[in-house]
Backbone as a printed PyTorch tensor [residue, N CA C, xyz], in Angstrom:
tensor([[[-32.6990, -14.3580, -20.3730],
         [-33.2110, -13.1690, -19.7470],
         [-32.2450, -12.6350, -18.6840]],

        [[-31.6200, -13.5720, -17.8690],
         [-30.7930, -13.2500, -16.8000],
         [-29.3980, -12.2860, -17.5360]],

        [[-28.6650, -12.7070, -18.3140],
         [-27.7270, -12.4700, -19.2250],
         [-28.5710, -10.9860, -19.8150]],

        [[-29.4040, -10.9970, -20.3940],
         [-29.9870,  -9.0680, -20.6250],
         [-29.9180,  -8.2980, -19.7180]],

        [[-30.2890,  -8.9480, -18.5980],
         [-30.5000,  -8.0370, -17.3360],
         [-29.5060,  -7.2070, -16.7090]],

        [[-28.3040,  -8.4890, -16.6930],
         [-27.3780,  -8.3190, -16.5710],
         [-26.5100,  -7.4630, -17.2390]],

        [[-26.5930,  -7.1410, -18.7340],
         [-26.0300,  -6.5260, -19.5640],
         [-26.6230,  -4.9950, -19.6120]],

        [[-28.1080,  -5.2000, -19.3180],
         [-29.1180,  -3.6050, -19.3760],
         [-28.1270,  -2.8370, -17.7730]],

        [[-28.2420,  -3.3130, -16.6010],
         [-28.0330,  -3.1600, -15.5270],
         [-26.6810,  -2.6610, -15.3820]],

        [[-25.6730,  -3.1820, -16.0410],
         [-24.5700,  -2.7170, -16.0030],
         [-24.1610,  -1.6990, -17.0340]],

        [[-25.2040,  -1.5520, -18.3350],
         [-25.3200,  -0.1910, -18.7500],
         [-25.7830,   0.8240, -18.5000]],

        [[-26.6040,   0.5010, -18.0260],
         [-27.3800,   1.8320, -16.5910],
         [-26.0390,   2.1840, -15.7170]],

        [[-25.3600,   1.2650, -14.8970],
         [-24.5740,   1.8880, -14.0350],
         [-23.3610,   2.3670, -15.1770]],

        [[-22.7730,   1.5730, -15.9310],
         [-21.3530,   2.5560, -16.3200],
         [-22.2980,   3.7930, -16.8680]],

        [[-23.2180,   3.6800, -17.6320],
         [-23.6990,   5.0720, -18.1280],
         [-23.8910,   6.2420, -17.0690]],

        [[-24.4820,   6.0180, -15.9340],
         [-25.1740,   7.1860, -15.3180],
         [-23.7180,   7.3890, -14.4520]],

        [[-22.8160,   6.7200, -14.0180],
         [-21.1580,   6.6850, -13.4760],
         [-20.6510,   7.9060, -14.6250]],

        [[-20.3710,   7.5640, -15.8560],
         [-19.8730,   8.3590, -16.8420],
         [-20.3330,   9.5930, -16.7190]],

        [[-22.0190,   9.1790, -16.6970],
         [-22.8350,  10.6460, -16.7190],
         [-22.0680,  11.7760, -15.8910]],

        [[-22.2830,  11.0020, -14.4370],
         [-22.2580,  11.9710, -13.2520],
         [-20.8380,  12.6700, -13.3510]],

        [[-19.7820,  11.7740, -13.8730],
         [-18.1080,  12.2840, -13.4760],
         [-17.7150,  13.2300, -14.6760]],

        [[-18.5760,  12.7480, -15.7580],
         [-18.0410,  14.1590, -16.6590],
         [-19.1370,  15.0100, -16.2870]],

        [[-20.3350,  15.5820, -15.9900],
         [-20.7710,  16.7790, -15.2290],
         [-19.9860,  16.8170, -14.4150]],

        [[-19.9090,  16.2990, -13.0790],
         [-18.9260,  17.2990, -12.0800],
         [-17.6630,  17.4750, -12.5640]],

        [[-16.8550,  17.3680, -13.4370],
         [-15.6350,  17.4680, -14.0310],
         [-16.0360,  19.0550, -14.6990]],

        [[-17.3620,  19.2380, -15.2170],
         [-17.2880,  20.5500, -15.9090],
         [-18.3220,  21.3820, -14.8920]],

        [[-18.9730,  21.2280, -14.2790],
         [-19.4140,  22.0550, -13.0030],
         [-19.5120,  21.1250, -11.5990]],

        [[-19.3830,  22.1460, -10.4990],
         [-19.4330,  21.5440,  -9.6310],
         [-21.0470,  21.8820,  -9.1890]],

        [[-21.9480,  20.3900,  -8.1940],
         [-23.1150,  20.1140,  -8.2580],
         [-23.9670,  21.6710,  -7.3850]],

        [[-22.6770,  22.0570,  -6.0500],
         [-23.2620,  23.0420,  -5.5570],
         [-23.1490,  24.4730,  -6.0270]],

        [[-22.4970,  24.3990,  -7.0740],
         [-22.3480,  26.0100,  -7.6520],
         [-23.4330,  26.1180,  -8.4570]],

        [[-23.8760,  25.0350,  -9.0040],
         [-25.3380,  24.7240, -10.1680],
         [-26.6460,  24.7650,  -9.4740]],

        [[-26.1010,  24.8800,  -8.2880],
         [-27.6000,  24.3820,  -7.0700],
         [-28.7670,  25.7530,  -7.6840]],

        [[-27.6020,  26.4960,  -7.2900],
         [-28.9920,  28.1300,  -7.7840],
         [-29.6770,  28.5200,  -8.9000]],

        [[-29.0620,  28.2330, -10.0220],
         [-29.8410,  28.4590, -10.7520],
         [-30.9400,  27.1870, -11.8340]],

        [[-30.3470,  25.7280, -10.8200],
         [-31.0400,  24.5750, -11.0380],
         [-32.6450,  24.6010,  -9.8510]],

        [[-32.5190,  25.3780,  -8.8090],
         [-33.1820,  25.6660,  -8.0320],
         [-34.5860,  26.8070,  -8.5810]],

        [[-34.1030,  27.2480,  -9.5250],
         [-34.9700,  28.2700,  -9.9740],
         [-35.6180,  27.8850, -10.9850]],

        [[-35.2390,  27.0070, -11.6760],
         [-36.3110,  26.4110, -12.7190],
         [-37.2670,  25.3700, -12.0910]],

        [[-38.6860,  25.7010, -11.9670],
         [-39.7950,  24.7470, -11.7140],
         [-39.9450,  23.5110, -12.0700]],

        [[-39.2280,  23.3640, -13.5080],
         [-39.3270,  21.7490, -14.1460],
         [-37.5680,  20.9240, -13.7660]],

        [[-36.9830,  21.3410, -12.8580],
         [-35.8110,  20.9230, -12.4520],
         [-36.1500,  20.4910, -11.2040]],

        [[-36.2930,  21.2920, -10.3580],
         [-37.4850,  21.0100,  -9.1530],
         [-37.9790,  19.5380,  -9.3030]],

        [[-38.7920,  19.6810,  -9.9180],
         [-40.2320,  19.0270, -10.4120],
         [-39.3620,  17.7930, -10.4240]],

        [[-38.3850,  17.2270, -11.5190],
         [-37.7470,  16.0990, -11.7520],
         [-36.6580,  15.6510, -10.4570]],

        [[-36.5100,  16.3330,  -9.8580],
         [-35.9300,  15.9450,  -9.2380],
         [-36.7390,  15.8130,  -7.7840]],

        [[-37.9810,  16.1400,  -7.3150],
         [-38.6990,  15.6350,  -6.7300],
         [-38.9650,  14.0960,  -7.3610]],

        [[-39.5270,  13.7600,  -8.6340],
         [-39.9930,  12.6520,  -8.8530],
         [-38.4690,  11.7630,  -8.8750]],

        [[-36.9800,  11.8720,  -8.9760],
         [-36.0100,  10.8790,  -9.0760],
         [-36.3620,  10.5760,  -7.5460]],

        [[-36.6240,  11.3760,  -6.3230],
         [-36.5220,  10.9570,  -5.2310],
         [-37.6670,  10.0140,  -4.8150]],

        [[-38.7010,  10.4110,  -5.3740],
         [-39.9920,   9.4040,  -5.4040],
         [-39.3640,   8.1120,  -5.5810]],

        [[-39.4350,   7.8470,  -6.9390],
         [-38.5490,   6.6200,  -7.3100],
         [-37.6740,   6.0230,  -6.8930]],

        [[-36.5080,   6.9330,  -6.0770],
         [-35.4590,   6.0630,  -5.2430],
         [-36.2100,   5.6620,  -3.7960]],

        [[-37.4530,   6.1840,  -3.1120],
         [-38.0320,   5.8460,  -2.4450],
         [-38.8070,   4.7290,  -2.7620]],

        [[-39.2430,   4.4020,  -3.6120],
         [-40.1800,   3.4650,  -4.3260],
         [-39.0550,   2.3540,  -4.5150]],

        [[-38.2620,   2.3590,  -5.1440],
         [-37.4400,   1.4500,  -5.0700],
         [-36.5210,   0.9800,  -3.7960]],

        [[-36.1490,   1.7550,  -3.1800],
         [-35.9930,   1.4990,  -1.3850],
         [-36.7340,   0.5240,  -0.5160]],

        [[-38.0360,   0.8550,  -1.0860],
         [-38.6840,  -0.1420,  -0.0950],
         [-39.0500,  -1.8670,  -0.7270]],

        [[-38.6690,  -1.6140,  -1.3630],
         [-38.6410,  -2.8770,  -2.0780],
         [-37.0300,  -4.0530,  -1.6170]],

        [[-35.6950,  -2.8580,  -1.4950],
         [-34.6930,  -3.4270,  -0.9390],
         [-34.7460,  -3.4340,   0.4590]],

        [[-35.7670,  -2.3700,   1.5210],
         [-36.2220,  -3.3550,   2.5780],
         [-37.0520,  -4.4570,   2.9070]],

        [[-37.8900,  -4.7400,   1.9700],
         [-38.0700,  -5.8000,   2.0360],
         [-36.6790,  -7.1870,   1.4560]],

        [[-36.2910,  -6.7430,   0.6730],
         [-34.9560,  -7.6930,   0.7930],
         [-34.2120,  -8.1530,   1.3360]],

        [[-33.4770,  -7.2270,   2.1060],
         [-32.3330,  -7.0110,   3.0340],
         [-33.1410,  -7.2630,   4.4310]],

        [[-32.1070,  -8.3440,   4.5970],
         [-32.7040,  -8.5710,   6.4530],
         [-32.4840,  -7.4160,   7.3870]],

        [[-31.0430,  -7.4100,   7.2510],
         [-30.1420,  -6.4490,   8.1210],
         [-30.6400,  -5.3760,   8.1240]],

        [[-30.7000,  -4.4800,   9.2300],
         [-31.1460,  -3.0920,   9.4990],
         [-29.4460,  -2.2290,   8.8450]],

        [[-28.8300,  -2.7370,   9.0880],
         [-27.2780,  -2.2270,   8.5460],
         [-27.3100,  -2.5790,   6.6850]],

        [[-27.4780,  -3.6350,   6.4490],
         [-27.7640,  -3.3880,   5.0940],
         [-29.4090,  -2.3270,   4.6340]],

        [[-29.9550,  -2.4150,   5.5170],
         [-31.2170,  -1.3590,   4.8650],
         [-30.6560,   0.1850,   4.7260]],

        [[-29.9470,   0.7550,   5.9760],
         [-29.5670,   1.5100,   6.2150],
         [-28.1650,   1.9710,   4.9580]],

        [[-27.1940,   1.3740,   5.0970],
         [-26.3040,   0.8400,   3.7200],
         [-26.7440,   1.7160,   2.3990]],

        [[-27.7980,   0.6140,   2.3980],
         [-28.4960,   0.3680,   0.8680],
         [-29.2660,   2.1830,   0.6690]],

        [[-29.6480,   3.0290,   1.9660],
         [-30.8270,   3.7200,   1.8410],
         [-29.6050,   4.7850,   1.7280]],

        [[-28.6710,   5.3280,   2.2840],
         [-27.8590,   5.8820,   2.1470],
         [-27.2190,   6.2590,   0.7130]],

        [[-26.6240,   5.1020,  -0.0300],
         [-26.5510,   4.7790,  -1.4570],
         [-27.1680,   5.2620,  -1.8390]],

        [[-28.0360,   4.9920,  -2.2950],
         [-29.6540,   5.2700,  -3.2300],
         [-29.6660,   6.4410,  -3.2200]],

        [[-29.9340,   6.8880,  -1.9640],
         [-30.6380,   8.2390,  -1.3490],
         [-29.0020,   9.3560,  -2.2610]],

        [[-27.6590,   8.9850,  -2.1730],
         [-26.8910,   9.8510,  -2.7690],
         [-26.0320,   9.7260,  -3.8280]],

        [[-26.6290,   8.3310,  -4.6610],
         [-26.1270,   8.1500,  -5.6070],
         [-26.9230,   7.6550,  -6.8410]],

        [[-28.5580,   7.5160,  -6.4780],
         [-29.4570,   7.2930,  -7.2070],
         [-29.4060,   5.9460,  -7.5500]],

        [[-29.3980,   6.3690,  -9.3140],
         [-29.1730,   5.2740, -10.3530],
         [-28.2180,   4.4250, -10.5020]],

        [[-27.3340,   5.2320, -10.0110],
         [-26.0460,   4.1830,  -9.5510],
         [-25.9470,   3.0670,  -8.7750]],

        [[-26.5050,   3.4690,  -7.7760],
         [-26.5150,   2.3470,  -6.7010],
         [-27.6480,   1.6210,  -6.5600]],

        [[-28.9950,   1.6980,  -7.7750],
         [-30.1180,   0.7780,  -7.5850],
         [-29.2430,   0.3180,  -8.6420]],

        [[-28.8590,   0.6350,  -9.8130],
         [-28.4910,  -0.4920, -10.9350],
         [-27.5580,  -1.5270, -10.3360]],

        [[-26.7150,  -1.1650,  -9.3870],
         [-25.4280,  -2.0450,  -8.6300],
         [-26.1830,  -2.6320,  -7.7490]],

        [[-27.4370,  -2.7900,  -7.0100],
         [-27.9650,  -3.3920,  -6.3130],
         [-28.8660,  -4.3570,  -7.3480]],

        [[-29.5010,  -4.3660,  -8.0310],
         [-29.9610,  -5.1930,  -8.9330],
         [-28.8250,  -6.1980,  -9.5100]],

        [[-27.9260,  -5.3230,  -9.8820],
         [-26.6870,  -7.0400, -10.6720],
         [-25.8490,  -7.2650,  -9.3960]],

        [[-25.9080,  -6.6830,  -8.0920],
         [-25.4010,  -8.0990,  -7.0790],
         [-26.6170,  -8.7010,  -7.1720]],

        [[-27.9740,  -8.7210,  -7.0050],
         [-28.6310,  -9.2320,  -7.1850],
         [-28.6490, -10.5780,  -7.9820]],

        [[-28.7650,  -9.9790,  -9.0560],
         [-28.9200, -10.8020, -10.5300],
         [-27.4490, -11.7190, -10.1820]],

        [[-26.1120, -11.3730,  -9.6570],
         [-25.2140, -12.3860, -10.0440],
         [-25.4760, -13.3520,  -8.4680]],

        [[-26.0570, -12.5990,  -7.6090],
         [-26.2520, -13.8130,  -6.3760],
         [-27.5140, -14.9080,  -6.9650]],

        [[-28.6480, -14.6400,  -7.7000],
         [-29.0830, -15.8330,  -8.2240],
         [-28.3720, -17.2680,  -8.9990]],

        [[-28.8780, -18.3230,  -8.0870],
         [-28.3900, -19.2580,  -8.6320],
         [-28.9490, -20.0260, -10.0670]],

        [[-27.8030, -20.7070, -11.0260],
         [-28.2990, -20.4310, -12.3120],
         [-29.5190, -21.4520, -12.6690]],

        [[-29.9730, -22.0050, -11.5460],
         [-31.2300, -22.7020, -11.8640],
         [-32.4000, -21.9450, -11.4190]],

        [[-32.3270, -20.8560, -11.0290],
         [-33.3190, -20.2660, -10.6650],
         [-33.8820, -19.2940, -11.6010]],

        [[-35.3110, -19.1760, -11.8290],
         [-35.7680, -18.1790, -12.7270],
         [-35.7590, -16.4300, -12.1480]],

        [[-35.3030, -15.7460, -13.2080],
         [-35.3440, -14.5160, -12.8520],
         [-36.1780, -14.0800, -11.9240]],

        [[-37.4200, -14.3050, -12.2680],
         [-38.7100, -13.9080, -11.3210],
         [-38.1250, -14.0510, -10.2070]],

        [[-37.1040, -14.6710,  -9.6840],
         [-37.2760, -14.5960,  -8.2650],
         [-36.3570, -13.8510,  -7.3630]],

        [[-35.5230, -13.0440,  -8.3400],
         [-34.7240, -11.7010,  -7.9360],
         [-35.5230, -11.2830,  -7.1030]],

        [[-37.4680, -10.9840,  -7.3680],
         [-38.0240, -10.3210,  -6.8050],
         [-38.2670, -10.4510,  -5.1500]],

        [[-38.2100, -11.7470,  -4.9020],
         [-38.7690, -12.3450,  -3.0800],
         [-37.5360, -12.1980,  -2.8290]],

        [[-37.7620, -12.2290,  -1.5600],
         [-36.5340, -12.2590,  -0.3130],
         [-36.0610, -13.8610,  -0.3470]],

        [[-35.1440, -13.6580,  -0.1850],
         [-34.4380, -15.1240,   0.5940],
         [-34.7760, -15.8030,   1.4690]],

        [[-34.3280, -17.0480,   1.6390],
         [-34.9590, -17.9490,   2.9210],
         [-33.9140, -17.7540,   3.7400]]])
């Protein structure tokens, strides 16, 4: 399971990496702002990606001791999305030690 995770996680990040650099390679994000602004269901999704990076945020404060890693981590997220929860999950996944069951990516550390 650890080894899938690992493999899903790092296809999420090269994918949504790829994603993002060939869009801004063929538009740039603030010239698109206006007329991405005017469609209601663009809006709409991109209210709910921020939900989700919030939803998932608080889950890496509960992780992260450090107010500098919360802060870090919220920054990331907050401007790179998918990118930087998938890269926070496989440091994750590769800081588990290999006797430990996945499940426990989920708790904080001692």
């Amino acid at each position: 399971m650890k080894t899938f995770l690992k493999l899903l996680f790092a296809f999420i990040f090269l994918w949504m990496a790829v994603a993002t650099v060939r869009t801004s390679m063929q538009v740039s994000l603030w010239d698109s702002w206006r007329g991405f602004s005017a469609n209601p269901w663009a809006v709409a999704t991109l209210y709910d990606a921020f939900a989700g990076f919030i939803t998932f945020f608080i889950w890496v404060v509960y992780k992260e001791r450090s107010w500098g890693g919360r802060i870090l981590w919220f920054i990331l997220i907050m401007c790179l999305g998918n990118i930087a929860m998938s890269a926070y999950v496989l440091r994750e996944l590769f800081r588990l030690p290999a006797s430990e069951k996945v499940e426990s990516i989920l708790w904080r550390r001692a």
